[in-house]
C-alpha positions as a Markdown table, in Angstrom:
| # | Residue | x | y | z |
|---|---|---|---|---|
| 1 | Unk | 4.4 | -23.1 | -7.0 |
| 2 | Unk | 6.3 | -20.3 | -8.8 |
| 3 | Unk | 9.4 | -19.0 | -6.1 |
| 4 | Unk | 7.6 | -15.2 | -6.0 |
| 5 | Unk | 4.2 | -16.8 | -5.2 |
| 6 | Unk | 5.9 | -19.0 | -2.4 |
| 7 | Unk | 8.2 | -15.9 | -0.6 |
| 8 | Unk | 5.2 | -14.3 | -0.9 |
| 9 | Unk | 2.5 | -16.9 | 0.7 |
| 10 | Unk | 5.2 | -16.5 | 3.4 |
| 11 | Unk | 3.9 | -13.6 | 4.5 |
| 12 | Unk | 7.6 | -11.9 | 3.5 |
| 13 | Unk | 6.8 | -9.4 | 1.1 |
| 14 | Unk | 4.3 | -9.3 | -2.5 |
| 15 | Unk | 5.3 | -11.0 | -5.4 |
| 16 | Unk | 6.9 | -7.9 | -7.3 |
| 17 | Unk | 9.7 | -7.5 | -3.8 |
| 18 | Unk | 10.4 | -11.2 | -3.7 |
| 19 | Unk | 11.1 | -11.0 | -8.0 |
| 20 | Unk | 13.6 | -8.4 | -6.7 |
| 21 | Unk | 15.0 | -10.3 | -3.9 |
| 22 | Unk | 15.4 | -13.6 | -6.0 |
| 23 | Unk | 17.7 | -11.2 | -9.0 |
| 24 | Unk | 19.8 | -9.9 | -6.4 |
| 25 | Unk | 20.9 | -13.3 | -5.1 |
| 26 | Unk | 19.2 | -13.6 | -1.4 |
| 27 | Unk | 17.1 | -16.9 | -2.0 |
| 28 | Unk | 18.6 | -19.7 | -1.7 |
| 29 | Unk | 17.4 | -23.4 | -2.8 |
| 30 | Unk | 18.2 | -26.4 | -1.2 |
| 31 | Unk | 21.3 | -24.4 | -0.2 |
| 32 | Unk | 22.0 | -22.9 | -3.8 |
| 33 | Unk | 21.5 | -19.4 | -4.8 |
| 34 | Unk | 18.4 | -19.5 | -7.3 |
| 35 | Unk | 18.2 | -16.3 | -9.4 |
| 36 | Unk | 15.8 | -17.8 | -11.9 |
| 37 | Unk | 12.7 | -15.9 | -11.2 |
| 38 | Unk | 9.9 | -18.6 | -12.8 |
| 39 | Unk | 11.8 | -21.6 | -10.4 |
| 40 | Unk | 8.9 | -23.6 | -9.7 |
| 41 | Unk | 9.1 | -24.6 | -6.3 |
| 42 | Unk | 9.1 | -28.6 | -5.5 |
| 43 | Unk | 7.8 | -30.6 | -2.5 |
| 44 | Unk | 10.5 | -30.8 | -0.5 |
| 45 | Unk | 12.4 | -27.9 | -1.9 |
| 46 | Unk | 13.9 | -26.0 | 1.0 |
| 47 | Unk | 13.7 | -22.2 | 0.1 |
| 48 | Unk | 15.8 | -19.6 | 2.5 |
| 49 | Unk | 15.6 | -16.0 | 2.6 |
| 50 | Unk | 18.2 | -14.2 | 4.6 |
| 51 | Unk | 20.0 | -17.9 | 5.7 |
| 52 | Unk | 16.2 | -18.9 | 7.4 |
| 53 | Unk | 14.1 | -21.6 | 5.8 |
| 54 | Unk | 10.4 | -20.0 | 5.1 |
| 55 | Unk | 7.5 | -21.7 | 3.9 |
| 56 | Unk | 3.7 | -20.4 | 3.1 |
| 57 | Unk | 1.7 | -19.2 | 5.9 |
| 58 | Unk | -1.4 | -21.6 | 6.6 |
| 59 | Unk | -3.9 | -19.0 | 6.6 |
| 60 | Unk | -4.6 | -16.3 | 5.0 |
| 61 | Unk | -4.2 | -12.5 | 7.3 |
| 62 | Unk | -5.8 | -9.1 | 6.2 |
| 63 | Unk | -5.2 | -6.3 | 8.4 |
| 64 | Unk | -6.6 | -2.9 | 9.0 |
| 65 | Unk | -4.7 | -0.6 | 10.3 |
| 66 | Unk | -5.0 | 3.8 | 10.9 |
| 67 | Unk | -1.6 | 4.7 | 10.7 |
| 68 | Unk | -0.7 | 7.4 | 12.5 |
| 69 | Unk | 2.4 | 10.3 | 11.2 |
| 70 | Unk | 5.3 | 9.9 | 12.3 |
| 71 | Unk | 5.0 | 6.1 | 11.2 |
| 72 | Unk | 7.3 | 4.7 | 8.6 |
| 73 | Unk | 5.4 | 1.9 | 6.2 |
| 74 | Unk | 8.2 | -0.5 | 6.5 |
| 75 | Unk | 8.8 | -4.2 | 8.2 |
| 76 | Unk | 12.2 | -2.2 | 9.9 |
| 77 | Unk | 14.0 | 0.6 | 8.6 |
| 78 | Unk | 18.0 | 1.2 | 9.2 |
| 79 | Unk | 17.5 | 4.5 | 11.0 |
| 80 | Unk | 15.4 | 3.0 | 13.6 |
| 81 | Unk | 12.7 | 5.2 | 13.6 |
| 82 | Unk | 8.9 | 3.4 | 14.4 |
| 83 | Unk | 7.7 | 1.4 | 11.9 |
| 84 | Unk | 3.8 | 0.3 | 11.1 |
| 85 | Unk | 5.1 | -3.1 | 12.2 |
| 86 | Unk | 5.5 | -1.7 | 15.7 |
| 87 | Unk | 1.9 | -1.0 | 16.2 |
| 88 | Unk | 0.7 | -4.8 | 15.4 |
| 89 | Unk | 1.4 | -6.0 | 19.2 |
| 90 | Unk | -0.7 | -9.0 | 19.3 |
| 91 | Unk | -0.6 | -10.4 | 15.4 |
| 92 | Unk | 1.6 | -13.4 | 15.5 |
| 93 | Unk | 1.4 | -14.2 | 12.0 |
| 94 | Unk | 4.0 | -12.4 | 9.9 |
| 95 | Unk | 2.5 | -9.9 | 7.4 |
| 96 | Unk | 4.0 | -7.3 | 5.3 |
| 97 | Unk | 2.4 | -3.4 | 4.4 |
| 98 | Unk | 0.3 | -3.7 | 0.9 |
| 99 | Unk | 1.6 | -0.4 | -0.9 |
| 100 | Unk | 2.8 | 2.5 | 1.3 |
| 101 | Unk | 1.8 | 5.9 | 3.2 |
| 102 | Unk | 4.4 | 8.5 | 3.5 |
| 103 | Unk | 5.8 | 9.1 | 6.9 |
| 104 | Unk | 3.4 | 12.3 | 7.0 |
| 105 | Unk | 0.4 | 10.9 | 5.7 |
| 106 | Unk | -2.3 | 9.0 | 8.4 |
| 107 | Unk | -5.1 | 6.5 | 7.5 |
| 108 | Unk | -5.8 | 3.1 | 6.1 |
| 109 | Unk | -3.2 | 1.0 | 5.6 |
| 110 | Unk | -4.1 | -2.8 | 5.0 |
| 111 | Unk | -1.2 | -5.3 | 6.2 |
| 112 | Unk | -1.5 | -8.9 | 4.7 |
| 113 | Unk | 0.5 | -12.2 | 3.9 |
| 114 | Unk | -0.9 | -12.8 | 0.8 |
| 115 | Unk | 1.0 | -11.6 | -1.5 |
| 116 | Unk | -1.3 | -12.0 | -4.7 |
| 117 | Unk | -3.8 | -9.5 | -2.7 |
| 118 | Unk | -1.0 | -6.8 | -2.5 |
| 119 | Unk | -0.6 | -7.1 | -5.5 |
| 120 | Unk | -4.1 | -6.7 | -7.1 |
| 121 | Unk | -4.5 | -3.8 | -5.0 |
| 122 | Unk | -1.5 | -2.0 | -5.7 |
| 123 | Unk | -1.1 | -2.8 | -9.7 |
| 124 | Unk | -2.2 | 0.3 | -11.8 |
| 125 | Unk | -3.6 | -2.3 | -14.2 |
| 126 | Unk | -6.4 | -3.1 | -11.9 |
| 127 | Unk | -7.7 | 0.4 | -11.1 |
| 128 | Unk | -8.3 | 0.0 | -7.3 |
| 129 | Unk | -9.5 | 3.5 | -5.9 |
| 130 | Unk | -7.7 | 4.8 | -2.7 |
| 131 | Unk | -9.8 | 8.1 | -1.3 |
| 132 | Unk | -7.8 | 10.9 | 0.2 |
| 133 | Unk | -9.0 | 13.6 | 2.5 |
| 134 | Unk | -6.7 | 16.1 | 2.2 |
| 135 | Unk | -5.8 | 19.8 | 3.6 |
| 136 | Unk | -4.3 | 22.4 | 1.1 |
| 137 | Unk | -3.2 | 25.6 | 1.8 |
| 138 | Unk | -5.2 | 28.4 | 0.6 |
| 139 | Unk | -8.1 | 28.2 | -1.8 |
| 140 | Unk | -8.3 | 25.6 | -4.6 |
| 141 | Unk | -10.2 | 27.5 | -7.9 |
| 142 | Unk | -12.4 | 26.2 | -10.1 |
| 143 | Unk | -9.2 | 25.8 | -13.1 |
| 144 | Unk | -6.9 | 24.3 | -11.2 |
| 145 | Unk | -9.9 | 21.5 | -9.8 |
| 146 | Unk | -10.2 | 20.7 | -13.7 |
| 147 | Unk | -6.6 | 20.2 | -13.5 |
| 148 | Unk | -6.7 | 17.8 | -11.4 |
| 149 | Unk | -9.4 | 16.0 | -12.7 |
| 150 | Unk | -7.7 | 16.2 | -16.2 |
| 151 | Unk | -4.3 | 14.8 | -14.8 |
| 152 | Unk | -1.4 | 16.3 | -14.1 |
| 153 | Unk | 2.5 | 16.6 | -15.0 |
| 154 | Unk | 4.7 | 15.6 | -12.4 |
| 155 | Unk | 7.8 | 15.7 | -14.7 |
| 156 | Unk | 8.0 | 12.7 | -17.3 |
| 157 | Unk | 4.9 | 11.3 | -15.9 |
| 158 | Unk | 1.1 | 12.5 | -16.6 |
| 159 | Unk | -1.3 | 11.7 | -13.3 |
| 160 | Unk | -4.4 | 9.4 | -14.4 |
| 161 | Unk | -8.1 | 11.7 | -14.0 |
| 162 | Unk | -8.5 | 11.8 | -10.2 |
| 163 | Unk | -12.2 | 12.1 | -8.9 |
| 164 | Unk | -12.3 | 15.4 | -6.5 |
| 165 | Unk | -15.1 | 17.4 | -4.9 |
| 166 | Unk | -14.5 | 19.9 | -2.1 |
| 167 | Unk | -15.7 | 19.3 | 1.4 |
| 168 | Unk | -14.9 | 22.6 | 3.2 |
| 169 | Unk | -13.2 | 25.6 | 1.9 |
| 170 | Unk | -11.8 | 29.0 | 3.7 |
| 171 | Unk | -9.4 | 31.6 | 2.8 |
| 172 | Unk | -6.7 | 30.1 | 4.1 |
| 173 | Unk | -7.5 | 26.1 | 4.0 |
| 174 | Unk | -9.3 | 23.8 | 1.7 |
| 175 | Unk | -10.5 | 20.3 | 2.8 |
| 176 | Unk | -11.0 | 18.4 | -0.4 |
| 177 | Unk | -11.7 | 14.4 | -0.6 |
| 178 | Unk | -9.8 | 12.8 | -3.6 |
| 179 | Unk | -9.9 | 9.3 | -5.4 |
| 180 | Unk | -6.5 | 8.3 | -7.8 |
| 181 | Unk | -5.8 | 4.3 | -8.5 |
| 182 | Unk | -2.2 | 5.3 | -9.2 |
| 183 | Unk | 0.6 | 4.7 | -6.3 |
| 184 | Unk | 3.3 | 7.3 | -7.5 |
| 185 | Unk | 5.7 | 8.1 | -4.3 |
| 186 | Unk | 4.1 | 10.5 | -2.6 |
| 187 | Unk | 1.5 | 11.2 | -5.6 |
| 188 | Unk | -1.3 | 13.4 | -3.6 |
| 189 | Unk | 0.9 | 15.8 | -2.5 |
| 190 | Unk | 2.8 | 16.0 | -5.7 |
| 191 | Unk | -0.4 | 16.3 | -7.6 |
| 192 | Unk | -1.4 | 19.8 | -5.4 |
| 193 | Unk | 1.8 | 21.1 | -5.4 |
| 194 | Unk | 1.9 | 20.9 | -9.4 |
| 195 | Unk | -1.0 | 22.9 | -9.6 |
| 196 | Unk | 0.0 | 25.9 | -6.6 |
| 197 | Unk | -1.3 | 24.2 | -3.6 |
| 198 | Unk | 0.7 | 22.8 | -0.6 |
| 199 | Unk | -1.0 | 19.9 | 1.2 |
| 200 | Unk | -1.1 | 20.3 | 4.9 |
| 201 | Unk | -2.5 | 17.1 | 6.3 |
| 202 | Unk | -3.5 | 13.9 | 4.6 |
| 203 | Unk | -5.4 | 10.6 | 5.4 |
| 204 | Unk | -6.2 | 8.1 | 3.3 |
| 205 | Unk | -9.9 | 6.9 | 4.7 |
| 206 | Unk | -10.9 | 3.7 | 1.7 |
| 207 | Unk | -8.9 | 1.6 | -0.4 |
| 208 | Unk | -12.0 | 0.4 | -2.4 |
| 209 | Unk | -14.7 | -0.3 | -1.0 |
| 210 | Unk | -12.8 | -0.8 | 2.3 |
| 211 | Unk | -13.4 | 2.0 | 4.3 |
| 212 | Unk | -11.5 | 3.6 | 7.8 |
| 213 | Unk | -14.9 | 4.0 | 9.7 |
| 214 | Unk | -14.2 | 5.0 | 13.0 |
| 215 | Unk | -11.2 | 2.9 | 13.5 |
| 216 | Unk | -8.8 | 5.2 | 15.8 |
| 217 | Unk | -5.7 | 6.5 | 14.8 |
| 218 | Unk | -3.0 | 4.1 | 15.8 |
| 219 | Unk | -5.8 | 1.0 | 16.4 |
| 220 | Unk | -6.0 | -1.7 | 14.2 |
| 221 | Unk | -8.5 | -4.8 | 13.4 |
| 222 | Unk | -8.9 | -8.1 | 11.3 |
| 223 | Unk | -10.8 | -7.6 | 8.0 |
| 224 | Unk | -14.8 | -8.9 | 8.1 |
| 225 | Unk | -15.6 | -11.8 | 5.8 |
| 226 | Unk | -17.6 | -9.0 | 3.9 |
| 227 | Unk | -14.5 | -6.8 | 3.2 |
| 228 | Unk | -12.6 | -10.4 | 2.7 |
| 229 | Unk | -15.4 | -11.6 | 0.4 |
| 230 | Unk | -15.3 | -8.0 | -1.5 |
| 231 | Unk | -11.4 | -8.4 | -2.0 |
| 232 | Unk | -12.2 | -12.0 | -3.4 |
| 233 | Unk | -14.6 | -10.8 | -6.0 |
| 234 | Unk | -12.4 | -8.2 | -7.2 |
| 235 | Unk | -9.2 | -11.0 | -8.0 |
| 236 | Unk | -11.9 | -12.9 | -9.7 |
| 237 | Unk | -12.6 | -9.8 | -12.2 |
């Protein structure tokens, strides 16, 4: 088994972190610093990360979780503030955040240890939809709509064609629900404020065809074999 397939069947991170964690010398094997990113992983190989022995998890764990704001999408952070990891009281297994919600931004995050399924759902290449309800300040017109659904400059880097449609709309709010596959650091709200609008509150409510429901803010649950068997079909494709 390749070394970033193995951190990540260990429920540490997906495969693209543990690549980045093997080149900057914290793997060891058998006790030897491996930096060689294809090292195929041998039975009886010990690998450590951090100077603890890991090994894959024995089952697979898909998450869904309504983050809250004021959550940081993180397995810890250095300035202590709460993590998504905080809110998984009762989930033994160690999993790790597929992709990332802003501190500000509230809805569906999925949690996992299996690291090939973060990344099919977070690689560009694979054009997984995540749906965004979002409020902008003031009204959105009809030309800068088309923007949007052109794609927009957000300085060196042109935004893919989102899919929008307004939901509510008053003078001074506008409630729109939009659909980008792209993960760009904090790419929503970028994408209004390039075209005059300042986003006011934001939730993410499907990644897919996994939906939010009525999951409550701050709740979370294990995936359905239907959303498991949807995921399945979608790395087969």
């Amino acid at each position: 088994m390749r070394l970033n397939k193995y951190i990540a069947s260990a429920g540490i991170c997906s495969r693209r972190k543990a690549d980045a964690l093997t080149e900057n010398g914290n793997v060891k094997v058998n006790g030897l610093v491996v930096r060689e990113m294809g090292y195929d992983v041998k039975e009886g190989d010990v690998v450590e990360l951090g100077g603890r022995a890991i090994k894959p998890a024995d089952k697979r764990v898909c998450i869904i979780l309504n983050k809250p704001k004021g959550y940081i999408t993180s397995a810890s952070d250095a300035q202590n503030r709460p993590t998504v990891m905080d809110l998984l009281g009762d989930v033994s297994e160690r999993v790790f955040p597929v992709g990332r919600l802003d501190c500000d931004t509230a809805g569906l995050l999925i949690l996992t240890n299996d690291g090939a399924l973060s990344q099919m759902l977070t690689h560009p290449k694979h054009k997984i939809h995540k749906t965004y309800h979002a409020k902008v300040s003031g009204l959105l017109s009809d030309e800068r709509i088309a923007r949007l659904r052109k794609g927009v400059d957000l300085g060196g880097f042109v935004t893919a064609p989102a899919k929008l449609r307004v939901l509510r709309q008053s003078e001074h709010v506008t409630t729109v629900e939009i659909r980008i596959f792209e993960g760009k650091n904090r790419q929503v709200r970028r994408m209004f404020a390039a075209v005059g609008n300042k986003v006011v509150e934001l939730e993410r409510v499907a990644v897919g065809d996994i939906l939010l429901g009525r999951l409550k803010e701050g709740h979370y649950r294990k995936m359905t074999h239907r959303e498991l068997a949807y995921l399945d079909a979608l790395s087969r494709k």
